[in-house]
Rosetta silent file (secondary structure, phi, psi, omega in degrees, C-alpha in Angstrom):
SEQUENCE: XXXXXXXXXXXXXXXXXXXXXXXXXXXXXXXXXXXXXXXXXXXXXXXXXXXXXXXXXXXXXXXXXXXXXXXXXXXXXXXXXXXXXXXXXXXXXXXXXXXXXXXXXXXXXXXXXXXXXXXXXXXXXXXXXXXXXXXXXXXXXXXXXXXXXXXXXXXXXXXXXXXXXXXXXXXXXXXXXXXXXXXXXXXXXXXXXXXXXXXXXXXXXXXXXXXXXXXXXXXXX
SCORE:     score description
SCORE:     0.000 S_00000001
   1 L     0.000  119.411  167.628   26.582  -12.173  -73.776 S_00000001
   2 L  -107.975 -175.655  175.121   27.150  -14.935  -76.234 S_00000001
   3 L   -81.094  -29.565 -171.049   25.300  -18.099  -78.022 S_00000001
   4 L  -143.800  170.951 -163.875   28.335  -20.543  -76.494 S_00000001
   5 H   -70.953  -19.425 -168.516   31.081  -20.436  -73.705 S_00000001
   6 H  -105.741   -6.183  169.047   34.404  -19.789  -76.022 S_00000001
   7 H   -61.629  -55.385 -155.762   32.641  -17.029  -78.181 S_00000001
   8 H   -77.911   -8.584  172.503   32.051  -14.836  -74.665 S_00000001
   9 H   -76.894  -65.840  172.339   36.060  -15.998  -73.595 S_00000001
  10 H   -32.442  -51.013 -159.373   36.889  -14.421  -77.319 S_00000001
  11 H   -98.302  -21.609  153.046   35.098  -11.408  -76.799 S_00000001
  12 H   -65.706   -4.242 -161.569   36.397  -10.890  -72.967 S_00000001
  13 H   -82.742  -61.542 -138.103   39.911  -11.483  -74.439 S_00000001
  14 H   -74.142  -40.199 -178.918   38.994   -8.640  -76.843 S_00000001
  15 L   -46.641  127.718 -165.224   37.748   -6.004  -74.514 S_00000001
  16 L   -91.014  118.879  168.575   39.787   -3.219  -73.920 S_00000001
  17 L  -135.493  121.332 -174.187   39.681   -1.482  -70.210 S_00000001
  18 L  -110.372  108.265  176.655   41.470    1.115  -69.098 S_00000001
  19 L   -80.627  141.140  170.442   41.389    1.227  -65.343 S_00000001
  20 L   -55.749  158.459  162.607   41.583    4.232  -62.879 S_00000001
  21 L   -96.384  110.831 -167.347   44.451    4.159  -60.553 S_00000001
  22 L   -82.189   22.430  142.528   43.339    3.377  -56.909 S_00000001
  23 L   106.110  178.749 -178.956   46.339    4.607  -55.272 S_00000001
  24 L  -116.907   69.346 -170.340   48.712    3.014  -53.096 S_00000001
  25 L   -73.823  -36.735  170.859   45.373    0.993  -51.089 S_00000001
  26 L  -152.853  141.295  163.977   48.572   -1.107  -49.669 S_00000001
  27 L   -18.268  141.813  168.264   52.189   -1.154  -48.869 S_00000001
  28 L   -52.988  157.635  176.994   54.427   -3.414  -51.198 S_00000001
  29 L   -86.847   10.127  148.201   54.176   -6.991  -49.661 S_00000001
  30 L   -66.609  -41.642 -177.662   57.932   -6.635  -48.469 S_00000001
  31 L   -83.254  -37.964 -156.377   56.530   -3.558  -46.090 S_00000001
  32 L   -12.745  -56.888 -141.588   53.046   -5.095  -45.518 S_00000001
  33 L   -92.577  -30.448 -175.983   53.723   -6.844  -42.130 S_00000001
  34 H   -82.488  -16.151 -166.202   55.793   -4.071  -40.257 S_00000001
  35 H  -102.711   -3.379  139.585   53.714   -1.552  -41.457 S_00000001
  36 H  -101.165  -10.284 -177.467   51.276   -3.468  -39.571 S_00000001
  37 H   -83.085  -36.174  175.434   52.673   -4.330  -36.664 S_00000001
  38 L   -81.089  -10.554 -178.518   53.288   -0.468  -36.468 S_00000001
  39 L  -112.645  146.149 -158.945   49.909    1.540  -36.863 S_00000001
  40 L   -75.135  153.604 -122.465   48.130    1.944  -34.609 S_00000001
  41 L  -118.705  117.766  176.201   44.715   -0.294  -34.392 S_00000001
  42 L   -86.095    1.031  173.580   41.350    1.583  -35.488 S_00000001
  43 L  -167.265  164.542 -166.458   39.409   -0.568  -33.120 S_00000001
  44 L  -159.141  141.589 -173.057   40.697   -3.280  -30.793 S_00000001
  45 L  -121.403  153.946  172.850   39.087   -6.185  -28.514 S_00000001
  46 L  -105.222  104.131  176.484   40.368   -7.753  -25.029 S_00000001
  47 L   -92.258  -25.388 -166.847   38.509  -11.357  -25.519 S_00000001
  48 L  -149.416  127.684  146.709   40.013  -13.277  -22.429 S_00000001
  49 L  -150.525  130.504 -177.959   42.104  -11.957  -19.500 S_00000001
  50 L  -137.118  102.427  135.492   43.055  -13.753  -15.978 S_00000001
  51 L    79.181 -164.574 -144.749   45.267  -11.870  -13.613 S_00000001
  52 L  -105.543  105.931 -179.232   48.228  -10.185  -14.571 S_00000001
  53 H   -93.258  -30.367 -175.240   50.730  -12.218  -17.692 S_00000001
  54 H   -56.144  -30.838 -179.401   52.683   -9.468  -18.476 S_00000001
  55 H   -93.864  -14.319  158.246   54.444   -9.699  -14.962 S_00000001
  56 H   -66.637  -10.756  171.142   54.408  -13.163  -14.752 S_00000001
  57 H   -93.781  -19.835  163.961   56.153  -13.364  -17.719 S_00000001
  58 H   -85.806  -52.958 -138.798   58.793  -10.986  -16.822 S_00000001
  59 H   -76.340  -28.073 -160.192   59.234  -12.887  -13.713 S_00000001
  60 L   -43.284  153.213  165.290   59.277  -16.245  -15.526 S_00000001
  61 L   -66.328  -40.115 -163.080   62.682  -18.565  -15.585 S_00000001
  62 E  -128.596   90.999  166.193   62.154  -19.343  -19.742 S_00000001
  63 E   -91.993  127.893 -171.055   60.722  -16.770  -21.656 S_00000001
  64 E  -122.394  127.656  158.845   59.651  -17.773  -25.439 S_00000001
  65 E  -124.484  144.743 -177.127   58.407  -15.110  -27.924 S_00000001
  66 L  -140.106   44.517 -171.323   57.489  -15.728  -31.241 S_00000001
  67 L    -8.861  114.197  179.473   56.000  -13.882  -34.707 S_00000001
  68 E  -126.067  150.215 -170.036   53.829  -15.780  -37.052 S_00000001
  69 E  -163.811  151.970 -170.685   52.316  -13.416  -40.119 S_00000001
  70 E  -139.750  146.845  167.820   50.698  -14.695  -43.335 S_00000001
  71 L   -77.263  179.598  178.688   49.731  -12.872  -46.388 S_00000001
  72 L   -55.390  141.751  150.997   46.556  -11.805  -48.433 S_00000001
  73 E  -143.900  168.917  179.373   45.245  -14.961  -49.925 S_00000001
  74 E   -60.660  147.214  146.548   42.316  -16.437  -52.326 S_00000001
  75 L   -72.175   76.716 -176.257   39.479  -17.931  -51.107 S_00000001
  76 L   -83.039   99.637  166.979   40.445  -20.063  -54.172 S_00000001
  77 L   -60.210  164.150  157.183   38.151  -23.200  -54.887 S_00000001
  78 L   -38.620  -77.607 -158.454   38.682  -25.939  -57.135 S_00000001
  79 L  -109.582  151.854  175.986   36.984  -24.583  -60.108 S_00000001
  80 L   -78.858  140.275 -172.790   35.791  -20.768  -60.422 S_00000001
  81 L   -65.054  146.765  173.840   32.146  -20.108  -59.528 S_00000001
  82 L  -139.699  165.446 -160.472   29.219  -20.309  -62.130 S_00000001
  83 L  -165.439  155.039  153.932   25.197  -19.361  -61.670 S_00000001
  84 E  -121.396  154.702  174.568   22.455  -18.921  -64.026 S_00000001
  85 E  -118.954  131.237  176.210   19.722  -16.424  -63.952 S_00000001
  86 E  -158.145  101.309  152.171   17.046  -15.894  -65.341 S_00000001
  87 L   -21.221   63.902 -173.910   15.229  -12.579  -64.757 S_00000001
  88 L  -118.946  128.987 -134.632   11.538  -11.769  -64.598 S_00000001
  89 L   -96.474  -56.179  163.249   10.881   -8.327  -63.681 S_00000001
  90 L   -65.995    8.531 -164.323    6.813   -9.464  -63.592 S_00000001
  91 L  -154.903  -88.944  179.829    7.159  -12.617  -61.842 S_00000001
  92 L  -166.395  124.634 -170.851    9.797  -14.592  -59.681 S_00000001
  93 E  -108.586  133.348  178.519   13.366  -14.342  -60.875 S_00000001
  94 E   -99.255  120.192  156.592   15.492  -17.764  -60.253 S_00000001
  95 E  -120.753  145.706 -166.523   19.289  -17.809  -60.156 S_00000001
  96 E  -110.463  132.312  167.331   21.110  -21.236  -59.736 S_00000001
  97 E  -177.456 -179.822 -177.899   24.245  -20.936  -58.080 S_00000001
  98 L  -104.832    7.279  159.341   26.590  -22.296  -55.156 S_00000001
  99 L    -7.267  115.709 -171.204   25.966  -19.458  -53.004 S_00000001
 100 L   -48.612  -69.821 -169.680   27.282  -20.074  -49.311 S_00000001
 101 L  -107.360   94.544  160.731   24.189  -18.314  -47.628 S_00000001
 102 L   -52.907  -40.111 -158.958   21.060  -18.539  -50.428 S_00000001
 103 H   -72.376  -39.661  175.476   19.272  -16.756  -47.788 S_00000001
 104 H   -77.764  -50.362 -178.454   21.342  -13.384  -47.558 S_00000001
 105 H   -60.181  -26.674 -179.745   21.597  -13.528  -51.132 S_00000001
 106 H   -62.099  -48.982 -169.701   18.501  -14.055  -51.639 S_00000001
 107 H   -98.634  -45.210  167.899   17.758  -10.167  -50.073 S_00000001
 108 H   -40.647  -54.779 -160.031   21.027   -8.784  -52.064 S_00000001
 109 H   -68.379  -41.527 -175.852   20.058   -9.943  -55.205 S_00000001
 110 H   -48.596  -65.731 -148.588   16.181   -8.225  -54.352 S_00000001
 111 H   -65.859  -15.362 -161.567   17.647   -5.186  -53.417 S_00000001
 112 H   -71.855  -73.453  165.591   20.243   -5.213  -56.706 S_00000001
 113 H   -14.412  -34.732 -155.431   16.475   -5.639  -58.594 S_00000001
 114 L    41.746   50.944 -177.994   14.847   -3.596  -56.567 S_00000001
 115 L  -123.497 -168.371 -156.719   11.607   -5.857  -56.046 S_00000001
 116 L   -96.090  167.311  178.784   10.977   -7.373  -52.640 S_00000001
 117 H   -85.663   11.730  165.598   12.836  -10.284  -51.903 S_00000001
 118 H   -59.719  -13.036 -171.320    9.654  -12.814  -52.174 S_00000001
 119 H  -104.762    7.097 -172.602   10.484  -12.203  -56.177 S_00000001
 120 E  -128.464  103.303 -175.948   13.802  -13.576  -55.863 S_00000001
 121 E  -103.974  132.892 -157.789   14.244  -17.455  -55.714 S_00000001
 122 L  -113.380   57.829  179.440   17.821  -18.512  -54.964 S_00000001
 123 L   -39.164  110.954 -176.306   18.167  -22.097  -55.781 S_00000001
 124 E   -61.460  149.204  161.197   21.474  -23.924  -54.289 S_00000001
 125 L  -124.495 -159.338 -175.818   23.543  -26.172  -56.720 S_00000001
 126 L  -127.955  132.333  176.817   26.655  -27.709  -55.379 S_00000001
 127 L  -114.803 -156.957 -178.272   29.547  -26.188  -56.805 S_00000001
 128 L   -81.920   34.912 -177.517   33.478  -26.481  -56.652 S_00000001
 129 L    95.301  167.331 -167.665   33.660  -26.180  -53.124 S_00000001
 130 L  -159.895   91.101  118.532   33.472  -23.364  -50.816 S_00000001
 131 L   -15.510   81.547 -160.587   36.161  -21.579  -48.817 S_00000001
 132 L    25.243 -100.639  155.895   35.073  -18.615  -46.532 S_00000001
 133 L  -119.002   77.974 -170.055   33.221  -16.440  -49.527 S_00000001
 134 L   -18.000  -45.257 -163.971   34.663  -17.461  -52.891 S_00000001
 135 L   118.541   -2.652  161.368   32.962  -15.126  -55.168 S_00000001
 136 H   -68.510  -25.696  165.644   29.586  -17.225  -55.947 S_00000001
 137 H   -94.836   17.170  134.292   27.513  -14.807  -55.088 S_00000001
 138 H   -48.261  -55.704  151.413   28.834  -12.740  -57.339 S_00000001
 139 H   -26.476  -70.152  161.623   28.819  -14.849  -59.886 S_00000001
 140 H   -35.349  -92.609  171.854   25.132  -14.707  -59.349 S_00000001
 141 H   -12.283  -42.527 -143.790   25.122  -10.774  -59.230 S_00000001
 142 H   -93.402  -33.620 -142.594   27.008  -10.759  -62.652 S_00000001
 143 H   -76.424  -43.020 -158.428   24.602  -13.439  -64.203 S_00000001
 144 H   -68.337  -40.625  174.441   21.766  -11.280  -62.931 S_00000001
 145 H   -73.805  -34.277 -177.529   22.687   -7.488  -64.099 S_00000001
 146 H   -86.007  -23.725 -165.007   23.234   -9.458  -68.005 S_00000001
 147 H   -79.535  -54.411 -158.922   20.234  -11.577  -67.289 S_00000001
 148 H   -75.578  -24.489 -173.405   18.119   -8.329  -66.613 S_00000001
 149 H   -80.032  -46.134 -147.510   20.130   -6.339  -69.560 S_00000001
 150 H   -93.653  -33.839 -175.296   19.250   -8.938  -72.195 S_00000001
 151 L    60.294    9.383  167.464   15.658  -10.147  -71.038 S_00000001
 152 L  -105.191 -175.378 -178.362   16.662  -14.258  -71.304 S_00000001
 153 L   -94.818  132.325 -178.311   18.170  -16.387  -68.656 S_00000001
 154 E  -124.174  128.007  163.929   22.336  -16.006  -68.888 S_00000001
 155 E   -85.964  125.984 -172.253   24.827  -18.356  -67.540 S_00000001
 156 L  -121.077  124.041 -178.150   27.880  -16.612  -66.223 S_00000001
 157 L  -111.248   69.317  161.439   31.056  -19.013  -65.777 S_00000001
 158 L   -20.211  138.176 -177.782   34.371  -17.262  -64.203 S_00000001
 159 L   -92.229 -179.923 -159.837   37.593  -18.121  -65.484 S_00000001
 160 H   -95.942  -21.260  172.170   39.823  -19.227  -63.176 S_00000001
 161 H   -40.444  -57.015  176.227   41.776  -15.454  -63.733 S_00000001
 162 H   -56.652  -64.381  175.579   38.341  -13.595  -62.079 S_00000001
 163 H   -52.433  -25.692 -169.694   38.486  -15.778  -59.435 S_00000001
 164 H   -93.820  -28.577 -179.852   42.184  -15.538  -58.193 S_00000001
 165 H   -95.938  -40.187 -165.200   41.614  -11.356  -59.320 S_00000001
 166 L  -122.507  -15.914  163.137   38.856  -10.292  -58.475 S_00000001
 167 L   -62.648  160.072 -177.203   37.644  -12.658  -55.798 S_00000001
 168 L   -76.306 -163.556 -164.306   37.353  -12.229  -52.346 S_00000001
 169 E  -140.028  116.285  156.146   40.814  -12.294  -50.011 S_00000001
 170 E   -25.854  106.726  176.209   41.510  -13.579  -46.927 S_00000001
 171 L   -42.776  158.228  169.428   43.381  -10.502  -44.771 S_00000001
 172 L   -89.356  133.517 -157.770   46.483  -10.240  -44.292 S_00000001
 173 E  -155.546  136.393  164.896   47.290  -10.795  -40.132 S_00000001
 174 E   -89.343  116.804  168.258   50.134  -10.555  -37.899 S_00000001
 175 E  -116.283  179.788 -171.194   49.792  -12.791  -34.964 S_00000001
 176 E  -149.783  115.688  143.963   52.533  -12.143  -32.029 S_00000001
 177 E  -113.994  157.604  169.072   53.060  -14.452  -28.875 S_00000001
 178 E  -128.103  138.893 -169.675   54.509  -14.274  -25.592 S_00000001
 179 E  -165.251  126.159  177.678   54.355  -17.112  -22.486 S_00000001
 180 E   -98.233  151.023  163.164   56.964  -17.383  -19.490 S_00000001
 181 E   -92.887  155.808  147.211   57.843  -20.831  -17.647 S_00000001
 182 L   -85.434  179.635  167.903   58.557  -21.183  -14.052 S_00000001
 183 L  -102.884    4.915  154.712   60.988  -23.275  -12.801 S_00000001
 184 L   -61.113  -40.224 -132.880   58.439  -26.332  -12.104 S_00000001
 185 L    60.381   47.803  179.843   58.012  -25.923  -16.233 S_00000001
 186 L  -124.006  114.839 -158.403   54.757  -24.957  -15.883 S_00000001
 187 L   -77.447  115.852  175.628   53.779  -21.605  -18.214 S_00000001
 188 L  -109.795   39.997  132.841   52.754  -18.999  -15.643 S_00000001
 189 E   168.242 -175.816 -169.123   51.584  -16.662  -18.665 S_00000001
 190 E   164.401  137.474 -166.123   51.208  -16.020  -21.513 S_00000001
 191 E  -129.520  128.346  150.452   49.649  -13.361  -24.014 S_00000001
 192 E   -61.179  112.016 -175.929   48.618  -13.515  -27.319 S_00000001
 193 E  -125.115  127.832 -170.714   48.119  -10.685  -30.187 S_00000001
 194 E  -125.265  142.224  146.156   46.542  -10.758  -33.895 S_00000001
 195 E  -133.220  150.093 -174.669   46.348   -7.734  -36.375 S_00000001
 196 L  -175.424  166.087 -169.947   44.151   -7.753  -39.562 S_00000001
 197 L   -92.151  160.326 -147.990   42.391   -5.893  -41.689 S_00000001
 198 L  -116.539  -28.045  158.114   38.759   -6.431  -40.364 S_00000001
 199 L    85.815   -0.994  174.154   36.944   -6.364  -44.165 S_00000001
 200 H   -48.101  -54.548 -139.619   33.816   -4.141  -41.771 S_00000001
 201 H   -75.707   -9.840  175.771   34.196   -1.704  -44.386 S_00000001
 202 H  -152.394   67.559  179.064   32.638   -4.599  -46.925 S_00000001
 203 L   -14.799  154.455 -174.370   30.573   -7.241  -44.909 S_00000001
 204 L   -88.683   -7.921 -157.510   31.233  -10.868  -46.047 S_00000001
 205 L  -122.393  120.819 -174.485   27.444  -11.836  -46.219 S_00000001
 206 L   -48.304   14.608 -158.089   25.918  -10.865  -49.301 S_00000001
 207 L   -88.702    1.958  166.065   22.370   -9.014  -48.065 S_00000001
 208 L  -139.621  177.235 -150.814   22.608   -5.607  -50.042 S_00000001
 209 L   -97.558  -15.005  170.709   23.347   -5.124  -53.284 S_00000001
 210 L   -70.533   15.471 -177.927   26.335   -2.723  -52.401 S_00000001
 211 L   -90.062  -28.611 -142.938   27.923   -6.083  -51.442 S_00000001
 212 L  -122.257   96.373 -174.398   28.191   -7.469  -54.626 S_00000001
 213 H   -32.614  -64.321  159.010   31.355   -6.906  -56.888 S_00000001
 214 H    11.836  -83.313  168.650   28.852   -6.386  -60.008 S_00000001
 215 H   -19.420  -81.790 -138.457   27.623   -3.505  -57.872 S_00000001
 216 H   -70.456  -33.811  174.640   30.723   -2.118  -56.996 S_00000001
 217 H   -78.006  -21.266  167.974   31.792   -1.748  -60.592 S_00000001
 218 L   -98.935   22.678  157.441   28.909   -0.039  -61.876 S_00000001
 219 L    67.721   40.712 -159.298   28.921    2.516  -59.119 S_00000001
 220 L   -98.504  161.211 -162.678   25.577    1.519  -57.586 S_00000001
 221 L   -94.786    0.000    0.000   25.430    2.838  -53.269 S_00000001
């Protein structure tokens, strides 16, 4: 926590961290996509089927198959998210921020506190845009754990590094179609298949505090 914005860039510059090593969490991005296409699926949904496309699609005149597969990517905004906070442990703690969903944050941020969430007011601002979940209510987490260390209100501003590093990431997804013609030229099936990572193991909507990168780095359940 500093008095101005390039003292606290100086003193993250200076900080030293030596990370654990988490392993080999994924395949080089040369393996990624085969190494999905080949294991096997820990859970799997049938959303639409009418009558049988695999054998119409054998039977078909013109058969077209195709692979389309995309990588991890940022939920990058214009500008990296920023929130202020400002903690009161007796009374009703305010954070300012671009939060997608105030209202689920609104019960994270309680629970990070541990007061009820009636103590927690989550005012929207309009930020730099918003992409699936960016990383503002994070922001908001980190403003909150410094706000509460410190006992003033702290503005926390992300460089554009945090966002692009540590924000969250679109999956990475395979999709794979198949669709036969007749000889009218009229497609008498076709089937469609997507793999992806599914991100269940770390809901997108921000209502506990184990949600909340902050969190996750200080080791809190």
């Amino acid at each position: 926590v500093a008095q101005n914005e390039w003292a606290a860039v100086k003193a993250a510059r200076a900080v030293k961290v030596t990370w654990t090593d988490a392993g080999d969490v994924f395949p080089p991005q040369s393996e990624l996509f085969a190494r999905m296409r080949a294991a096997a699926p820990k859970a799997s949904r049938e959303t639409a089927k009418r009558g049988d496309a695999a054998a119409a699609i054998g039977k078909a005149v013109t058969r077209v198959e195709a692979t389309y597969a995309y990588p991890f990517h940022s939920h990058a905004t214009m500008g990296p998210g920023c929130a202020v906070a400002d903690v009161q442990m007796n009374g009703i703690t305010t954070v300012w921020c671009g939060a997608q969903k105030p209202h689920a944050s609104q019960r994270g941020y309680a629970e990070l506190l541990g007061v009820t969430p009636d103590k927690v007011r989550v005012a929207w601002m309009e930020d730099s845009g918003s992409y699936g979940r960016p990383g503002f209510d994070d922001v908001g987490a980190d403003a909150i754990v410094l706000s509460r260390a410190v006992g003033k209100p702290v503005r926390v501003q992300w460089m554009r590094s945090d966002l692009t590093g540590w924000g969250p990431k679109g999956p990475a997804t395979v999709f794979e179609l198949r669709a036969g013609v007749d000889a009218n030229g009229t497609i008498s099936g076709a089937q469609f298949t997507s793999k992806s990572f599914s991100g269940g193991e770390i809901h997108f909507i921000p209502t506990s505090q184990s949600n909340f990168l902050a969190s996750q780095l200080m080791g809190t359940p």
